[in-house]
PyMOL Python script that loads the backbone (N, CA, C, O; Angstrom):
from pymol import cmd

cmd.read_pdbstr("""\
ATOM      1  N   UNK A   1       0.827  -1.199   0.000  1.00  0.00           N
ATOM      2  CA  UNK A   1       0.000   0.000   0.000  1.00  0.00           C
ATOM      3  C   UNK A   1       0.871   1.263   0.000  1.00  0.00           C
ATOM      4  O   UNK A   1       0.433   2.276  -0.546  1.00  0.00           O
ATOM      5  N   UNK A   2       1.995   1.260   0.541  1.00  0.00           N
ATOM      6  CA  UNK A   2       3.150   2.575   1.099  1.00  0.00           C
ATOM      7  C   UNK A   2       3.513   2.976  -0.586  1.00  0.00           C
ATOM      8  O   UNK A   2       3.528   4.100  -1.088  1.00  0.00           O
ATOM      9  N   UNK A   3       3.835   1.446  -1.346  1.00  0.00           N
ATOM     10  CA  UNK A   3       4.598   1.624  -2.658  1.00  0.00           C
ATOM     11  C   UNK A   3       3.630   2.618  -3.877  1.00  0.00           C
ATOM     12  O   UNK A   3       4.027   3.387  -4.753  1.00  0.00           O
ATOM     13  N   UNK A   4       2.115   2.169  -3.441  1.00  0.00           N
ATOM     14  CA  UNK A   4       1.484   2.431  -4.206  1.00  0.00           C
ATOM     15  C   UNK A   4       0.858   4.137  -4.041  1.00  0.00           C
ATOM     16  O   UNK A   4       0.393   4.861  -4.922  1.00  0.00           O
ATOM     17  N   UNK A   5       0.992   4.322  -3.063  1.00  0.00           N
ATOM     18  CA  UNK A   5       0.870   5.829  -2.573  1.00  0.00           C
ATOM     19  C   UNK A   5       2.151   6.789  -3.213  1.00  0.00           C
ATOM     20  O   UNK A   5       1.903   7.766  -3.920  1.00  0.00           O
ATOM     21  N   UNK A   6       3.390   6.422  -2.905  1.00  0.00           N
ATOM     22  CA  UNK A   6       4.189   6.673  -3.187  1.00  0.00           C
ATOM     23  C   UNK A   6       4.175   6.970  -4.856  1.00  0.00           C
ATOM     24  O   UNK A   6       4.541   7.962  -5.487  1.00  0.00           O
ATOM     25  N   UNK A   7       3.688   5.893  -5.224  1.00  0.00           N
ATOM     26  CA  UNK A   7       3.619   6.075  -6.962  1.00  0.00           C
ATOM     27  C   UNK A   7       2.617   6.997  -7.425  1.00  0.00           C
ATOM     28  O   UNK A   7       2.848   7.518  -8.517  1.00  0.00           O
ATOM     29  N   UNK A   8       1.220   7.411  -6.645  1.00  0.00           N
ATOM     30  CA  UNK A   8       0.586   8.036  -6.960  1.00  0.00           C
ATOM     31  C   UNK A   8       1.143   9.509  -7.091  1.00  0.00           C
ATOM     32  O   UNK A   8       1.129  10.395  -7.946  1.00  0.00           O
ATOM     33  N   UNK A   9       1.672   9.317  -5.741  1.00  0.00           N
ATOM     34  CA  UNK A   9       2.229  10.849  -5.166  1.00  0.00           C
ATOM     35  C   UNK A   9       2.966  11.440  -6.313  1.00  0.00           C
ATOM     36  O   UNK A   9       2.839  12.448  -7.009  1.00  0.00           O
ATOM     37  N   UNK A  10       3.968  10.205  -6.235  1.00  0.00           N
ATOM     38  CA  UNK A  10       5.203  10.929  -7.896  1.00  0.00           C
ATOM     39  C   UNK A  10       4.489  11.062  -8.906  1.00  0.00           C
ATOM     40  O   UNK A  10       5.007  12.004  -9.507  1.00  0.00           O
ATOM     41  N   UNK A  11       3.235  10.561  -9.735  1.00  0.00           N
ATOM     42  CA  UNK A  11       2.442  10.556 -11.172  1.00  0.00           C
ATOM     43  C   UNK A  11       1.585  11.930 -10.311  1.00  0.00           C
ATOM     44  O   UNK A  11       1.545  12.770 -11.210  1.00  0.00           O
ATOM     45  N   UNK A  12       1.119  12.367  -9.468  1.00  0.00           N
ATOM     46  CA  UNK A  12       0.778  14.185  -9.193  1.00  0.00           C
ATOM     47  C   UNK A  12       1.898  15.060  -9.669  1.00  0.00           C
ATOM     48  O   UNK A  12       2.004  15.819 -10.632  1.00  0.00           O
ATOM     49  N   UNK A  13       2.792  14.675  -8.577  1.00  0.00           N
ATOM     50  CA  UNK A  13       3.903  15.795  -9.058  1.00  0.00           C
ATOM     51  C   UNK A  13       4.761  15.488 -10.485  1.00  0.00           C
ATOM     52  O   UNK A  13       5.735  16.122 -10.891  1.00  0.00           O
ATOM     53  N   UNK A  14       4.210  14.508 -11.024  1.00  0.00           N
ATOM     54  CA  UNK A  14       4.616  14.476 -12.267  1.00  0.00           C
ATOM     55  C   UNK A  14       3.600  15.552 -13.452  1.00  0.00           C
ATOM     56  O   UNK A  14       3.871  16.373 -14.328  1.00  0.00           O
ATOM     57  N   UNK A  15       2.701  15.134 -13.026  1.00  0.00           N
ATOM     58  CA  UNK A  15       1.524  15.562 -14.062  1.00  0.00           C
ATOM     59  C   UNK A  15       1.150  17.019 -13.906  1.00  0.00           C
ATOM     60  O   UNK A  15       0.649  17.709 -14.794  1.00  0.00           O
ATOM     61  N   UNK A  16       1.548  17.542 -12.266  1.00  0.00           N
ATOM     62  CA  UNK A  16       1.447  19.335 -12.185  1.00  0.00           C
ATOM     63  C   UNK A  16       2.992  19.452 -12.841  1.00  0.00           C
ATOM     64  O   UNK A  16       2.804  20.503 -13.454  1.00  0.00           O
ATOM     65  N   UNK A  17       4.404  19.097 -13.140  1.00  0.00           N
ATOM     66  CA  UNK A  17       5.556  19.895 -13.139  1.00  0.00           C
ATOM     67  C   UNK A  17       5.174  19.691 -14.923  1.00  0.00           C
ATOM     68  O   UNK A  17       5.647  20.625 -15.571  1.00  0.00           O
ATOM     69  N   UNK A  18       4.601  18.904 -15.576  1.00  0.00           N
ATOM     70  CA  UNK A  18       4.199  18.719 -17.043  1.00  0.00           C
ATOM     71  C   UNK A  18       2.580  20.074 -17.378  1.00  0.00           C
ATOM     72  O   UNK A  18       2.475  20.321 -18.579  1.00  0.00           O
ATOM     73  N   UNK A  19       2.137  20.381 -17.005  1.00  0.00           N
ATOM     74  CA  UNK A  19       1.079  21.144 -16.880  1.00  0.00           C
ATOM     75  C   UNK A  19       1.443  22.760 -16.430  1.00  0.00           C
ATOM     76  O   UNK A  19       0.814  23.711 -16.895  1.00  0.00           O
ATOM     77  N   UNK A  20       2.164  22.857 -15.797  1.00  0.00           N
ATOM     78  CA  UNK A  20       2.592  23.727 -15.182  1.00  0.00           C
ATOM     79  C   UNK A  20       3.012  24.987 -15.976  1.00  0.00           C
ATOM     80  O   UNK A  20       2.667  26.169 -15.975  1.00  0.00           O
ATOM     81  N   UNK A  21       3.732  24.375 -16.524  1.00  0.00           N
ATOM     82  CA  UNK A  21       4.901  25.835 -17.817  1.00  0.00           C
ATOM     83  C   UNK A  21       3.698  25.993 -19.114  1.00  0.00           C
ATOM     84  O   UNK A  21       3.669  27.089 -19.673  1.00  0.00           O
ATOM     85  N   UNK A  22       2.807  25.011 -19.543  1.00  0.00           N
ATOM     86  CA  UNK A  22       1.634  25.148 -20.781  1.00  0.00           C
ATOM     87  C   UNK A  22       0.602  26.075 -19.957  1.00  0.00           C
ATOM     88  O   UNK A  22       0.300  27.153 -20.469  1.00  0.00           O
ATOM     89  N   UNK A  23       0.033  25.716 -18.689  1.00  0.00           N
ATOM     90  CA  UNK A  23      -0.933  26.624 -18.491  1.00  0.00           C
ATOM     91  C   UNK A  23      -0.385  28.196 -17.842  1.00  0.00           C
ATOM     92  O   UNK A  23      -1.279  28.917 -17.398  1.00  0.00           O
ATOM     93  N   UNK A  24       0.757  28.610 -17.797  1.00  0.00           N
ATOM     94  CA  UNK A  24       1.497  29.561 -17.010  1.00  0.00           C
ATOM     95  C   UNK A  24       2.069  30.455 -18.098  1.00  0.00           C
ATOM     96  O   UNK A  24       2.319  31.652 -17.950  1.00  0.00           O
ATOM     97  N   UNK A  25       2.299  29.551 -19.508  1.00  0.00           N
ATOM     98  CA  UNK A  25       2.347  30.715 -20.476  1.00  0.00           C
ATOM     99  C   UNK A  25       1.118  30.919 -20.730  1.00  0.00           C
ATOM    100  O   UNK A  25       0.873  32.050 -20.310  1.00  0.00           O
ATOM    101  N   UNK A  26      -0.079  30.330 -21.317  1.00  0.00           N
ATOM    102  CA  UNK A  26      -1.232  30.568 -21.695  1.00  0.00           C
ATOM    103  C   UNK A  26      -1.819  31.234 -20.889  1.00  0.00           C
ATOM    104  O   UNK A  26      -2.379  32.178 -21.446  1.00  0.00           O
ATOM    105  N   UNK A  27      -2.018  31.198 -19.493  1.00  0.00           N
ATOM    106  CA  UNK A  27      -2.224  32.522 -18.865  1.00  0.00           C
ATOM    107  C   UNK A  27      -1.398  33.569 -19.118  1.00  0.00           C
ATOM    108  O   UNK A  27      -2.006  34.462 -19.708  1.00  0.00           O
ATOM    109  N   UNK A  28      -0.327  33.806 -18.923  1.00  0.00           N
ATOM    110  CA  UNK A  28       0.477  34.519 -19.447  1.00  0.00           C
ATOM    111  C   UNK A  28       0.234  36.227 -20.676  1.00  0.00           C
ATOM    112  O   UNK A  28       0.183  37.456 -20.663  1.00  0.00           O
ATOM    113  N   UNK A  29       0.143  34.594 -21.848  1.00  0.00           N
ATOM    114  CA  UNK A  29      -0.638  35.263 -22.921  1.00  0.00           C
ATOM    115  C   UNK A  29      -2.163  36.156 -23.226  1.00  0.00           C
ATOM    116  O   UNK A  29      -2.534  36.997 -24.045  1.00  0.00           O
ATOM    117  N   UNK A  30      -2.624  35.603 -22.335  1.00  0.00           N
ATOM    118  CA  UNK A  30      -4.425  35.679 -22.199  1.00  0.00           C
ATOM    119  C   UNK A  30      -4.760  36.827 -21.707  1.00  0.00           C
ATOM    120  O   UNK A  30      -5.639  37.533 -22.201  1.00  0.00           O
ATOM    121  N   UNK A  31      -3.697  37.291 -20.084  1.00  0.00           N
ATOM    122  CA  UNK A  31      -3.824  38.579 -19.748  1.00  0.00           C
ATOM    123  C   UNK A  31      -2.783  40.013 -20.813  1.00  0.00           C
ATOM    124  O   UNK A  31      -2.963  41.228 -20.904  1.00  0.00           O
ATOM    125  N   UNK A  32      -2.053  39.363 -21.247  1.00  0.00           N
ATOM    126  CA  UNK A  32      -1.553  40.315 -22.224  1.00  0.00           C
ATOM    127  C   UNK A  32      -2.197  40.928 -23.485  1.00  0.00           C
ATOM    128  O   UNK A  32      -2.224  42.074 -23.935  1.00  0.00           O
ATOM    129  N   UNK A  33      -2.867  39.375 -24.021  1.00  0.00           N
ATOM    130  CA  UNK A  33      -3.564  39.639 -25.138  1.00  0.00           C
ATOM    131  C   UNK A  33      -5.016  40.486 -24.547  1.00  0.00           C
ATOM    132  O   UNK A  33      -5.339  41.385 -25.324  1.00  0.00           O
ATOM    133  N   UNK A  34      -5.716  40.387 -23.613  1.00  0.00           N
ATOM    134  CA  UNK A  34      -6.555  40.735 -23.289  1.00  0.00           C
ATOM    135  C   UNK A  34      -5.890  42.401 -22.661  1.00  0.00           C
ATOM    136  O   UNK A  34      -5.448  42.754 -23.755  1.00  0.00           O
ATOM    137  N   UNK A  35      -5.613  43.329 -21.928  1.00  0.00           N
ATOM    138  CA  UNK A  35      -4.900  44.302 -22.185  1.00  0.00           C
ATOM    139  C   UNK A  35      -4.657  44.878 -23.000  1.00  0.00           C
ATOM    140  O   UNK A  35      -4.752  46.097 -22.859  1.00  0.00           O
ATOM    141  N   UNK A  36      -4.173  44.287 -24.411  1.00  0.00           N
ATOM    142  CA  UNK A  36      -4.270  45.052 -25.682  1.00  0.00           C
ATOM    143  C   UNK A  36      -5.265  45.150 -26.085  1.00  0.00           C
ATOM    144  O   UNK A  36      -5.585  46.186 -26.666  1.00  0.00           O
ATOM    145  N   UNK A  37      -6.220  44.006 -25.915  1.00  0.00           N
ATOM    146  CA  UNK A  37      -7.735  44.388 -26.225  1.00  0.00           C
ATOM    147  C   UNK A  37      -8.317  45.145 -25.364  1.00  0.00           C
ATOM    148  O   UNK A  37      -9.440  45.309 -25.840  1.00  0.00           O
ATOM    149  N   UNK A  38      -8.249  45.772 -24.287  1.00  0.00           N
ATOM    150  CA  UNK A  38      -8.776  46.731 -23.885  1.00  0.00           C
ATOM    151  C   UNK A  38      -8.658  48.192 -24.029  1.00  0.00           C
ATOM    152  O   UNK A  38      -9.558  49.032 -24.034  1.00  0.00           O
ATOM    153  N   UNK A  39      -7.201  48.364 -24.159  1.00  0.00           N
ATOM    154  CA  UNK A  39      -6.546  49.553 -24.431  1.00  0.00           C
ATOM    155  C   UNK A  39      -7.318  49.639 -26.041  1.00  0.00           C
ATOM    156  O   UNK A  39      -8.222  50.465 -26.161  1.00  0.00           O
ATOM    157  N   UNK A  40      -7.054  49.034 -26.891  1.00  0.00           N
ATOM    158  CA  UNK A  40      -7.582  49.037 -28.197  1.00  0.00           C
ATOM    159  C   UNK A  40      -9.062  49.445 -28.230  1.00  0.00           C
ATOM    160  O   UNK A  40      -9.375  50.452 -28.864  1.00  0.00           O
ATOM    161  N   UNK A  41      -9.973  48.735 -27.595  1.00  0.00           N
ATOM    162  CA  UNK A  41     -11.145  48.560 -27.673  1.00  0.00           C
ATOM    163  C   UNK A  41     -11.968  47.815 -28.223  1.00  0.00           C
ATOM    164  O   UNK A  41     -13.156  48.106 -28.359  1.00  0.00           O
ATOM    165  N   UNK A  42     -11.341  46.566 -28.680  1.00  0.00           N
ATOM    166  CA  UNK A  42     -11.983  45.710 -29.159  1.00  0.00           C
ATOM    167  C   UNK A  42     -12.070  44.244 -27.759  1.00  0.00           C
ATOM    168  O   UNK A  42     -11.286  43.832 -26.904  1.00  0.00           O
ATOM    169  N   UNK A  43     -13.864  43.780 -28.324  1.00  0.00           N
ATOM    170  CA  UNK A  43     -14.614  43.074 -27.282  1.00  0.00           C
ATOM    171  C   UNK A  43     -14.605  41.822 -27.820  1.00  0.00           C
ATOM    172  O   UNK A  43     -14.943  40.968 -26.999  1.00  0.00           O
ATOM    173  N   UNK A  44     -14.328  41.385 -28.957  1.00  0.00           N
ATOM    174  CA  UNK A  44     -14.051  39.917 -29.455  1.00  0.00           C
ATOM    175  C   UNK A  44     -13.115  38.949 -28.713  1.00  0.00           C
ATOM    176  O   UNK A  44     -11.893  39.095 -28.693  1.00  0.00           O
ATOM    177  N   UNK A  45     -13.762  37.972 -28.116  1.00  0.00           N
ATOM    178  CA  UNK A  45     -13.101  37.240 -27.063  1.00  0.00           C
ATOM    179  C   UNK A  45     -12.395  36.110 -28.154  1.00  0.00           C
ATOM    180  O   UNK A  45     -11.426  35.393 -27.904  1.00  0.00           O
ATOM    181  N   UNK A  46     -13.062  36.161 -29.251  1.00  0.00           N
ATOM    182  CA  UNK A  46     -12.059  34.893 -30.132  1.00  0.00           C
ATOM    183  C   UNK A  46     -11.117  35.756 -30.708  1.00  0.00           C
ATOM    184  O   UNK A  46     -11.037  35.404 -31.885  1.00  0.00           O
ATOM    185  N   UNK A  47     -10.232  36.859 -30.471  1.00  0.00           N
ATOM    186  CA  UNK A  47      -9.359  37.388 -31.119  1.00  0.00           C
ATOM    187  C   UNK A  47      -8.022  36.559 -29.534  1.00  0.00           C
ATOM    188  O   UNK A  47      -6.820  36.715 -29.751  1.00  0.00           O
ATOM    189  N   UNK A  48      -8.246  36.147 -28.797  1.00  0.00           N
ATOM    190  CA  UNK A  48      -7.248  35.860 -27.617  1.00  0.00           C
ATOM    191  C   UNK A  48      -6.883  34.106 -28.376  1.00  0.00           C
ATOM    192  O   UNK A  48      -5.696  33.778 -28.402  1.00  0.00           O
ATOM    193  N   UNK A  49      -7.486  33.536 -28.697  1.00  0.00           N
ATOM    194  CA  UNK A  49      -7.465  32.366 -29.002  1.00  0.00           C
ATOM    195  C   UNK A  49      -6.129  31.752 -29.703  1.00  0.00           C
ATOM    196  O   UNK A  49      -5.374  30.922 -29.195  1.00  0.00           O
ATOM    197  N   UNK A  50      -5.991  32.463 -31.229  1.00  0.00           N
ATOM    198  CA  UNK A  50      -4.634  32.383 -31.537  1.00  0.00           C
ATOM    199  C   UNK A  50      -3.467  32.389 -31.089  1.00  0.00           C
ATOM    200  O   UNK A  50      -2.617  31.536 -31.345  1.00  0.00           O
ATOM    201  N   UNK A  51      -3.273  33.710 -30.115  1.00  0.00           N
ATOM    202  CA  UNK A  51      -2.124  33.472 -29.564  1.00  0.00           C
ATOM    203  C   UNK A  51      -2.066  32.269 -28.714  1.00  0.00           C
ATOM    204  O   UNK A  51      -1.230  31.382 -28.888  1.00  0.00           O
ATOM    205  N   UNK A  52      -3.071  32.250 -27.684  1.00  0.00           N
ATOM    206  CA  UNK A  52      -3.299  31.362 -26.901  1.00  0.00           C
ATOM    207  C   UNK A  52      -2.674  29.976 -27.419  1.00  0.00           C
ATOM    208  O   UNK A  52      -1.704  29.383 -26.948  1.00  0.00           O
ATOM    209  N   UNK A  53      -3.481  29.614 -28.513  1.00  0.00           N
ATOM    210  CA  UNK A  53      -3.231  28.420 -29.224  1.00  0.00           C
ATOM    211  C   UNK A  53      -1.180  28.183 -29.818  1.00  0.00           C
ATOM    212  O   UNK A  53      -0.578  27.109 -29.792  1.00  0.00           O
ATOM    213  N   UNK A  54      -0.736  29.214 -30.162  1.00  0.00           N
ATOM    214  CA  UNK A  54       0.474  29.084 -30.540  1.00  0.00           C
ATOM    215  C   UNK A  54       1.223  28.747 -29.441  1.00  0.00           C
ATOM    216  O   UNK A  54       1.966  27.766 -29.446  1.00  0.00           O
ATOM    217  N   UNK A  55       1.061  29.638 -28.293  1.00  0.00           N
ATOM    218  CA  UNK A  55       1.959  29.678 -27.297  1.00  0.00           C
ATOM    219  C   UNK A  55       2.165  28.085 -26.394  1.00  0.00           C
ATOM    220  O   UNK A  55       3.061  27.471 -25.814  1.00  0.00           O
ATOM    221  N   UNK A  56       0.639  27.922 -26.743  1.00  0.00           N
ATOM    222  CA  UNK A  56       0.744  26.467 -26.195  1.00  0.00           C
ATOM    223  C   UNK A  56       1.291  25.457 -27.086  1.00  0.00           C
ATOM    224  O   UNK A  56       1.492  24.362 -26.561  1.00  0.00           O
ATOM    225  N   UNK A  57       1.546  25.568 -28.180  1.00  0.00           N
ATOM    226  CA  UNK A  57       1.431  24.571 -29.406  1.00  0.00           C
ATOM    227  C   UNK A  57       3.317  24.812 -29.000  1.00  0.00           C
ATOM    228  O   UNK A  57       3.970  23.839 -28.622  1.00  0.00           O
ATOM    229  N   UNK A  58       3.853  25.954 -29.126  1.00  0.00           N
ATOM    230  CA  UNK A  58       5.290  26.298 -28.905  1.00  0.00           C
ATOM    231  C   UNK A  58       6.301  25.764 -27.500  1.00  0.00           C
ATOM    232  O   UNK A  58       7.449  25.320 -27.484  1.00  0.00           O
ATOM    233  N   UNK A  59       5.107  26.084 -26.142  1.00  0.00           N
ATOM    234  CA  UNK A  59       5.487  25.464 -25.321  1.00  0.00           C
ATOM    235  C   UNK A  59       5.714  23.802 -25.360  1.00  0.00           C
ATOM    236  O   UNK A  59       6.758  23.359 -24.881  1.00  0.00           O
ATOM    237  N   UNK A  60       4.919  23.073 -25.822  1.00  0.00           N
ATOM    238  CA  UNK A  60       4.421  22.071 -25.730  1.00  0.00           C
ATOM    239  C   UNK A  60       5.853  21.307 -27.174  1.00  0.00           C
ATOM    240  O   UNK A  60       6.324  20.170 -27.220  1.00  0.00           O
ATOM    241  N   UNK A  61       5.956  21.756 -27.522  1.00  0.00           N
ATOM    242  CA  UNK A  61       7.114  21.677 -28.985  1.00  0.00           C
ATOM    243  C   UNK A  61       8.840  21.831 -27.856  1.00  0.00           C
ATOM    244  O   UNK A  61       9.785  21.061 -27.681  1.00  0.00           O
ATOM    245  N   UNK A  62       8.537  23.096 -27.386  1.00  0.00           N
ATOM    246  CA  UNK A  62      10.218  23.249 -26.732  1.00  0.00           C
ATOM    247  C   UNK A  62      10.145  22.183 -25.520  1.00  0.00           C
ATOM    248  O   UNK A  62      11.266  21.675 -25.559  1.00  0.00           O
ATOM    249  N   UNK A  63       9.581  21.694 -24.680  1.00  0.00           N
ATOM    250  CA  UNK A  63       9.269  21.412 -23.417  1.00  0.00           C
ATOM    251  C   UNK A  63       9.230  19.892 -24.014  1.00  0.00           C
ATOM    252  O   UNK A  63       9.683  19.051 -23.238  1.00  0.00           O
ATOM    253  N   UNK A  64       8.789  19.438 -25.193  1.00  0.00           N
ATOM    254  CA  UNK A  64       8.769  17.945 -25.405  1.00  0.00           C
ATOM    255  C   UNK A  64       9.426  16.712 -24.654  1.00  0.00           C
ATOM    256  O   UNK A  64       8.967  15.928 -23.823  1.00  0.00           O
ATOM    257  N   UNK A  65      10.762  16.841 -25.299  1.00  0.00           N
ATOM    258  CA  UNK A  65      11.970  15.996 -25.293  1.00  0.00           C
ATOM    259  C   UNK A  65      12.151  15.685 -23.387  1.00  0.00           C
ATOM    260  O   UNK A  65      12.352  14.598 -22.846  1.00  0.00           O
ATOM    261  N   UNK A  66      11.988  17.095 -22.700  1.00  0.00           N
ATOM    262  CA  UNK A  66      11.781  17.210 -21.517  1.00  0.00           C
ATOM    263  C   UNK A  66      10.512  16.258 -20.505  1.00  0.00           C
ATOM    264  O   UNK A  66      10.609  15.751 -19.387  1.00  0.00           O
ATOM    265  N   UNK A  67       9.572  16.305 -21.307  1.00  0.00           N
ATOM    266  CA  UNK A  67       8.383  15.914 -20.643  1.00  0.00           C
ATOM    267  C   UNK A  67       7.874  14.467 -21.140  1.00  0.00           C
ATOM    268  O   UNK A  67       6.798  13.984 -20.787  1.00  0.00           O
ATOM    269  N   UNK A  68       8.603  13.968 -21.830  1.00  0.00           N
ATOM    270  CA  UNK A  68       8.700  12.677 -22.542  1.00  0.00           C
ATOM    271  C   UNK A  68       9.959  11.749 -21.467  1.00  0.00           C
ATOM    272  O   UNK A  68       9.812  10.689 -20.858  1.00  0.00           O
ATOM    273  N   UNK A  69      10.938  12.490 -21.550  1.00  0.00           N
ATOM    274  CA  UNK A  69      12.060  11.877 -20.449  1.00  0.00           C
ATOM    275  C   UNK A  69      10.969  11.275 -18.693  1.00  0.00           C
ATOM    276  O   UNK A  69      10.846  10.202 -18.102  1.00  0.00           O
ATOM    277  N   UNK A  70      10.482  12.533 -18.509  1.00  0.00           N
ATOM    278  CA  UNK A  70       9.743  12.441 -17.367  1.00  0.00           C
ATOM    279  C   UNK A  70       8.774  10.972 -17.290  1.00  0.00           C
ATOM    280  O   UNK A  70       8.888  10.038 -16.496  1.00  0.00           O
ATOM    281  N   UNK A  71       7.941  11.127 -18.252  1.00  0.00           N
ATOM    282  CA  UNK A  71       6.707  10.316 -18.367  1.00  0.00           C
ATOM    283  C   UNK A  71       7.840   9.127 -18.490  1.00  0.00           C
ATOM    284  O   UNK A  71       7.308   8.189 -17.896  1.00  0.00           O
ATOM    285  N   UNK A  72       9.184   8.664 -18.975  1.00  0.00           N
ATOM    286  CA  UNK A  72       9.651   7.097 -19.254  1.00  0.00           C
ATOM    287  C   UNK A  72       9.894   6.944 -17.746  1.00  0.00           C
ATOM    288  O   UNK A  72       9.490   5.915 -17.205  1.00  0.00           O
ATOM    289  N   UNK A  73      10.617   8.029 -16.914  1.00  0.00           N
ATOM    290  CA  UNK A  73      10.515   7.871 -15.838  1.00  0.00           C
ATOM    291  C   UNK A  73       9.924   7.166 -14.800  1.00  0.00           C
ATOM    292  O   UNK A  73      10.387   6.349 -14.005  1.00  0.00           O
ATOM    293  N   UNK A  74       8.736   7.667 -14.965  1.00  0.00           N
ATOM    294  CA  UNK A  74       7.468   7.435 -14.084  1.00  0.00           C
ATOM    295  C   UNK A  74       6.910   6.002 -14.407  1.00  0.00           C
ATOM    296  O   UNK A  74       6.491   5.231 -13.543  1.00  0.00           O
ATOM    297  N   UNK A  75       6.963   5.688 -15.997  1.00  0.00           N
ATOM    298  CA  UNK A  75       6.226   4.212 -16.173  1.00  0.00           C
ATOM    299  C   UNK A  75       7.464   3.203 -16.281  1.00  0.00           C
ATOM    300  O   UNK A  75       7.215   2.010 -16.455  1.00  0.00           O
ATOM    301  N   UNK A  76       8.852   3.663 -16.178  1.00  0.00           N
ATOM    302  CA  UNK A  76       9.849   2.538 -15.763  1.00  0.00           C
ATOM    303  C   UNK A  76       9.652   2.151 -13.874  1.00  0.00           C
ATOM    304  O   UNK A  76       9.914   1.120 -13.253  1.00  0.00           O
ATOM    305  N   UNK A  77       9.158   3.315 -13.470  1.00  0.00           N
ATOM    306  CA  UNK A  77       9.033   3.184 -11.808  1.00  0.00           C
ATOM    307  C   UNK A  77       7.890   2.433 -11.868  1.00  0.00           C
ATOM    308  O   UNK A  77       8.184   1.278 -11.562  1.00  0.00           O
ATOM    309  N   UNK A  78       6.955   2.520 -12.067  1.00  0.00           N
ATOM    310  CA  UNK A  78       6.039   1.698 -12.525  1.00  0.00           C
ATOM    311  C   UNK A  78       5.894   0.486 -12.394  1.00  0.00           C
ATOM    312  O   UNK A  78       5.384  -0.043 -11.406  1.00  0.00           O
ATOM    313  N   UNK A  79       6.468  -0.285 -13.700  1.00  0.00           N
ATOM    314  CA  UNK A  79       6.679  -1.269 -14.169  1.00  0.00           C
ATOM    315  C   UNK A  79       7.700  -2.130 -12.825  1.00  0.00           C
ATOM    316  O   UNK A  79       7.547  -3.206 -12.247  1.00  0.00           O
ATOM    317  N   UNK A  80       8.646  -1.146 -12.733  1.00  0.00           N
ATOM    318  CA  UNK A  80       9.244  -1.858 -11.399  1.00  0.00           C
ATOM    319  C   UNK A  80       8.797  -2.509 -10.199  1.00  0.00           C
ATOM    320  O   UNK A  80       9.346  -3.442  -9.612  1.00  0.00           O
ATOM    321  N   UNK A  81       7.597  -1.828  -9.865  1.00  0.00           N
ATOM    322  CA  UNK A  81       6.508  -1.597  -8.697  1.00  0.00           C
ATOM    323  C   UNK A  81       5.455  -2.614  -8.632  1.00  0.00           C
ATOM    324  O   UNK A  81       4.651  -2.767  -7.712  1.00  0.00           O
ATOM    325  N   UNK A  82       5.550  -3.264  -9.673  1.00  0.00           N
ATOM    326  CA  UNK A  82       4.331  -3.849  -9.855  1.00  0.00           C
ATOM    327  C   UNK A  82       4.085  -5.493  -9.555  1.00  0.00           C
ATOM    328  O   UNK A  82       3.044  -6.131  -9.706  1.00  0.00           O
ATOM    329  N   UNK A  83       5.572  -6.018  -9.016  1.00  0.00           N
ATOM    330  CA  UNK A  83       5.644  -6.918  -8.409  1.00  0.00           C
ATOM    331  C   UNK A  83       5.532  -6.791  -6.789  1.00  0.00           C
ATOM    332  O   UNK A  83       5.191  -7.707  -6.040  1.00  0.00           O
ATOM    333  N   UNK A  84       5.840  -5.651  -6.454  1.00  0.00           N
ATOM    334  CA  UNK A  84       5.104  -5.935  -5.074  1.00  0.00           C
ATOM    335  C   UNK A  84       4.017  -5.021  -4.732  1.00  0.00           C
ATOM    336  O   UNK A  84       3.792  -4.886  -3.529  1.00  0.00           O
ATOM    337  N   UNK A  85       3.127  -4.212  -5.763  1.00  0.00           N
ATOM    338  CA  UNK A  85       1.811  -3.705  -5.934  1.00  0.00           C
ATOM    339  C   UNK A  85       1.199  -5.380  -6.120  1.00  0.00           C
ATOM    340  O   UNK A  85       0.080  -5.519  -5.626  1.00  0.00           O
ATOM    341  N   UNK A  86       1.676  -6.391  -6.635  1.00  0.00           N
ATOM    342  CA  UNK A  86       0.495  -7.751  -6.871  1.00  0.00           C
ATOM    343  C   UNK A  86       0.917  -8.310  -5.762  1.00  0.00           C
ATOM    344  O   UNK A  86       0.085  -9.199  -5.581  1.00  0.00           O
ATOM    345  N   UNK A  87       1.517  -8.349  -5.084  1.00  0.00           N
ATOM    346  CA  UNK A  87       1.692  -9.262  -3.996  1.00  0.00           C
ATOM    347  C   UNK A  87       2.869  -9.731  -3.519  1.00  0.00           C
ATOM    348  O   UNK A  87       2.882 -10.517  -2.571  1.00  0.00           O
TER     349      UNK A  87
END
""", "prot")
cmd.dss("prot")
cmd.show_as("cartoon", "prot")
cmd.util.cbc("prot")
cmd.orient("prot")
């Protein structure tokens, strides 16, 4: 039961440190882009979207190689675990 907590615990802090930098630029972006739309004066909420969409598409591109290492991580710990997760 200790092993299996343990594994949960690490696949959280796996899955917020992978989540983390995509939703932190996209906020990021959202209050910036939104700011220029105010100063401007335009009320079109699908004009935020694009950037939105790149920044994540960009994060998610640089951050890859990074967040792929992580995830072999986690399912080699895993796989390890799983003889005394059965018994």
């Amino acid at each position: 039961m200790d092993m299996a907590m343990q594994l949960y615990g690490l696949a959280m802090q796996t899955a917020l440190v992978l989540a983390l930098p995509v939703t932190a630029a996209v906020a990021g972006v959202g209050v910036v882009v939104s700011l220029a739309q105010t100063v401007v004066g335009i009320q079109d909420q699908n004009i935020s979207f694009g950037p939105k969409l790149a920044v994540a598409a960009l994060t998610v591109i640089a951050g890859g190689p990074a967040a792929l290492g992580l995830l072999e991580h986690l399912l080699e710990l895993a796989a390890a675990s799983l003889p005394h997760l059965v018994g």
